[in-house]
N, C-alpha and C positions, 0 to 999 in steps of 0.2 A: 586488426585481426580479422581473419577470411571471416564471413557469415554464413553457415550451410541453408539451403533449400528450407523450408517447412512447409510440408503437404498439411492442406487443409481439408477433411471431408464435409462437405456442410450439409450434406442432406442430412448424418449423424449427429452434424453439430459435434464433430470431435476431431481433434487436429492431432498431428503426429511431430512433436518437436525433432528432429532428429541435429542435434548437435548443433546446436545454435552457435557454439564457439569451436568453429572449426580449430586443427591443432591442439586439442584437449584433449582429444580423444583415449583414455588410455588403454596399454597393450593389455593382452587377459594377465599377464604375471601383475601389472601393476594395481588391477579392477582391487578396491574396497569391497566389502563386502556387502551384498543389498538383500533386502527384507528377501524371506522365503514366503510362500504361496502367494504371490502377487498375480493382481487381475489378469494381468496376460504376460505369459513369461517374456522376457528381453527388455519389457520394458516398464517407466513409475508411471502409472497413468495419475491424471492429477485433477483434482476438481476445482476450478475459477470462476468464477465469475467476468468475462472481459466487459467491464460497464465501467473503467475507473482509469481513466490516462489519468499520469504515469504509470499508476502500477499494474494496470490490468486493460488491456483493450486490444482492438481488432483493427491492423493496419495493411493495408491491401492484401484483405482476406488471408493474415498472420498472424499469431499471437505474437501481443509484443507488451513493452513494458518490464516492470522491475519481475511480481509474481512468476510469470511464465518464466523468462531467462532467464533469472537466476535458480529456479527447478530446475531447468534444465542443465545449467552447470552444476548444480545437485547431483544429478541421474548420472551424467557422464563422469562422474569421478566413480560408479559403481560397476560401468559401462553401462549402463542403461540409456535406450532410449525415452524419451517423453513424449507421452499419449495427451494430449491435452482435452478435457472435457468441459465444453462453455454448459454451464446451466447459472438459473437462476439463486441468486443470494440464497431464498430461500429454501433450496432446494441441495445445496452443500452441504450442510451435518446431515440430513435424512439420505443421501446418498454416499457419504461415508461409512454411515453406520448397516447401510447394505449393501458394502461393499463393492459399489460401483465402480470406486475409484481407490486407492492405496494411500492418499493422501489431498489433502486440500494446501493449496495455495492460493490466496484471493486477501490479500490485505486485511488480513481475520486477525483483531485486536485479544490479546490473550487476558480475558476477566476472571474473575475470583468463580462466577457462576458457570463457565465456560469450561473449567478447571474442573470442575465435579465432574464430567461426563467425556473430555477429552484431552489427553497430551498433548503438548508442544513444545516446538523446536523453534527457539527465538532467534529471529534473522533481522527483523527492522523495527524504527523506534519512530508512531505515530507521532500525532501535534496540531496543530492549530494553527492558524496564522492570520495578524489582519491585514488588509492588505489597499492601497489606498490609489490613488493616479500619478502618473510619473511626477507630475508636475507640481503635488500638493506640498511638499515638506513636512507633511503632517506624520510623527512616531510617536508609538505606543509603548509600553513595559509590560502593563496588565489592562486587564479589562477595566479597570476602574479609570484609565486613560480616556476610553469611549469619551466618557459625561462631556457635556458641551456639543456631543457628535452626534449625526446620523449614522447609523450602522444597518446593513440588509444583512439579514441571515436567512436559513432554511429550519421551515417548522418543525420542530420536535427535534432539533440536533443537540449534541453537546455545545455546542456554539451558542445556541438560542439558550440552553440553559444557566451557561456560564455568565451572559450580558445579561439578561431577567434578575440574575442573584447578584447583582452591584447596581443596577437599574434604581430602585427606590433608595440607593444612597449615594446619589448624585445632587450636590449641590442646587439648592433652589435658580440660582442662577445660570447652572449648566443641564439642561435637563441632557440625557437620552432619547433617540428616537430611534425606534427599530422598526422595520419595516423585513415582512417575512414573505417567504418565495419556497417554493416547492424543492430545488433544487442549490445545486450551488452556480450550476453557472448561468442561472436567472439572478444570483446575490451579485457573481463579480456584472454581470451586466448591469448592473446601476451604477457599477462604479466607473465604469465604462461613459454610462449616459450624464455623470455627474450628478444625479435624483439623490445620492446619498455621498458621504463624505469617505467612507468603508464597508467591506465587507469584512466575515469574519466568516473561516472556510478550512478543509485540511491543509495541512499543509504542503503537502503534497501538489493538491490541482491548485492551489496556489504558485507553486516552483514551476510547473507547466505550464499554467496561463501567463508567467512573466517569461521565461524560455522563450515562447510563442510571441510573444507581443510586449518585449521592453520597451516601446516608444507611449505604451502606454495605461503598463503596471509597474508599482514598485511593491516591495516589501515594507508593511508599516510599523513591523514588531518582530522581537525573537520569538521562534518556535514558541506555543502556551499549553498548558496542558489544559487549559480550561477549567481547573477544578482549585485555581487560587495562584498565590505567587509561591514558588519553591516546593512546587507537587510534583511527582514524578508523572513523566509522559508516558503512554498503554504504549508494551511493546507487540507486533504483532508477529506472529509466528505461523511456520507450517504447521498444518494439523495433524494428528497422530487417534486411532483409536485408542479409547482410555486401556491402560494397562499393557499396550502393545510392544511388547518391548522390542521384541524381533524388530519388529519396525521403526521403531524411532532411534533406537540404537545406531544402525547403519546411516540412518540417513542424518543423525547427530555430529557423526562421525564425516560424511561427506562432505555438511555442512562448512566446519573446517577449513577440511582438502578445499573447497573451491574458493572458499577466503583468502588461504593462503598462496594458492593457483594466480592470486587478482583476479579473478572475474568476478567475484563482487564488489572492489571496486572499478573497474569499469562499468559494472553496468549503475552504478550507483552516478558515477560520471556521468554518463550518456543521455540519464534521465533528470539530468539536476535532483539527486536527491542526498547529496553529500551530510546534511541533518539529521538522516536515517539510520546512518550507522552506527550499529545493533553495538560494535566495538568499544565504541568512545563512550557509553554511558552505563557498562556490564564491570 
């Protein structure tokens, strides 16, 4: 499928998706219907975060990744173009809720706390993954697999939290060792360096770092939610001001249209994220 242009502005730090999937584009009698008073009219500007291959990042000065494309096969089923605005994590609900932008897109996990103050429109299905060197043979089920293992994780994550809560019920014989790192791709670097036996990471930059480099990651478990065996995985969704209905209604409804279009699964393809599909577990 053609790929159209995406102008970047970066002195603004705001890009302009315009039709990422060329061929979609549809005629005005067929446009869906899209939110009224929107930030700029003709188009869904969107607020991301590009800090997260596969779903979110910056590739020769484009947005790319699952977030941005598949917004943007969003937008084009409404005719709308996509505005894309890169800010920081922390800077996405306090710029929705003034309006900066008409919607967030950014790998935004849908919580019970989250739910109090904002709608959503669920499109993909987080997780967890551990993940081990091509060459080890070493699988997982659950975290309580680890024991006997070295595992590197990133401080204060779900990940760190999930191995700590099976940690002191590890066999006297198999302890746990974990070893913690700021990030995750300082966790898969030791597994890299062989200093640890696993990491334990989304799963996501998991399917990316093996995409990237199968000579020398494998997959060492199914998807985990982290929170025990047989718990439901966080789905994440685009975001919606609370109570907006104008707005979540249309783009509910596109949501759909471009599912059933395939270009969510294409882009679910493209990025190895075939686990995410929001379909097979709704």
């Amino acid at each position: 499928m053609r790929m159209k242009t995406i102008a970047w502005m970066a002195a603004a730090a705001v890009g302009t998706v315009a039709g990422l999937f060329g061929n979609l584009s549809q005629s005005s009698a067929e446009c869906l219907s899209a939110p009224p008073n929107l930030v700029e009219a003709g188009y869904l500007t969107v607020g991301t975060s590009l800090t997260a291959p596969p779903m979110g990042f910056m590739k020769d000065d484009t947005p790319s990744g699952f977030d941005p494309e598949f917004i943007t096969a969003v937008a084009d089923k409404m005719c709308l173009k996509t505005r894309i605005v890169n800010v920081t994590f922390q800077g996405l609900f306090p710029g929705l809720i003034a309006r900066k932008f008409d919607v967030i897109a950014s790998q935004i996990g849908i919580t019970d706390a989250r739910k109090e103050m904002f709608d959503f429109v669920p499109v993909f299905v987080g997780g967890l993954r551990l993940v081990t060197q091509k060459d080890s043979g070493l699988k997982f089920q659950t975290e309580s697999d680890v024991c006997g293992h070295s595992a590197s994780i990133v401080a204060g994550s779900t990940q760190m939290a999930a191995l700590e809560k099976v940690k002191d019920s590890c066999p006297a014989g198999k302890p746990m060792t974990l070893k913690v790192f700021s990030n995750q791709s300082e966790a898969m670097n030791e597994v890299a360096k062989r200093t640890v036996n696993v990491a334990y990471v989304d799963w996501p930059v998991a399917a990316n770092l093996i995409q990237q480099r199968p000579q020398d990651f494998a997959e060492a478990s199914p998807v985990l939610s982290g929170k025990g065996p047989n718990t439901e995985r966080n789905r994440n969704g685009i975001v919606i001001r609370k109570n907006e209905t104008a707005t979540q209604e249309p783009v509910a409804t596109a949501v759909k249209a471009a599912m059933s279009a395939g270009a969510y699964d294409e882009i679910l393809k493209r990025w190895n994220l075939a686990d995410g599909d929001i379909r097979k577990v709704n």
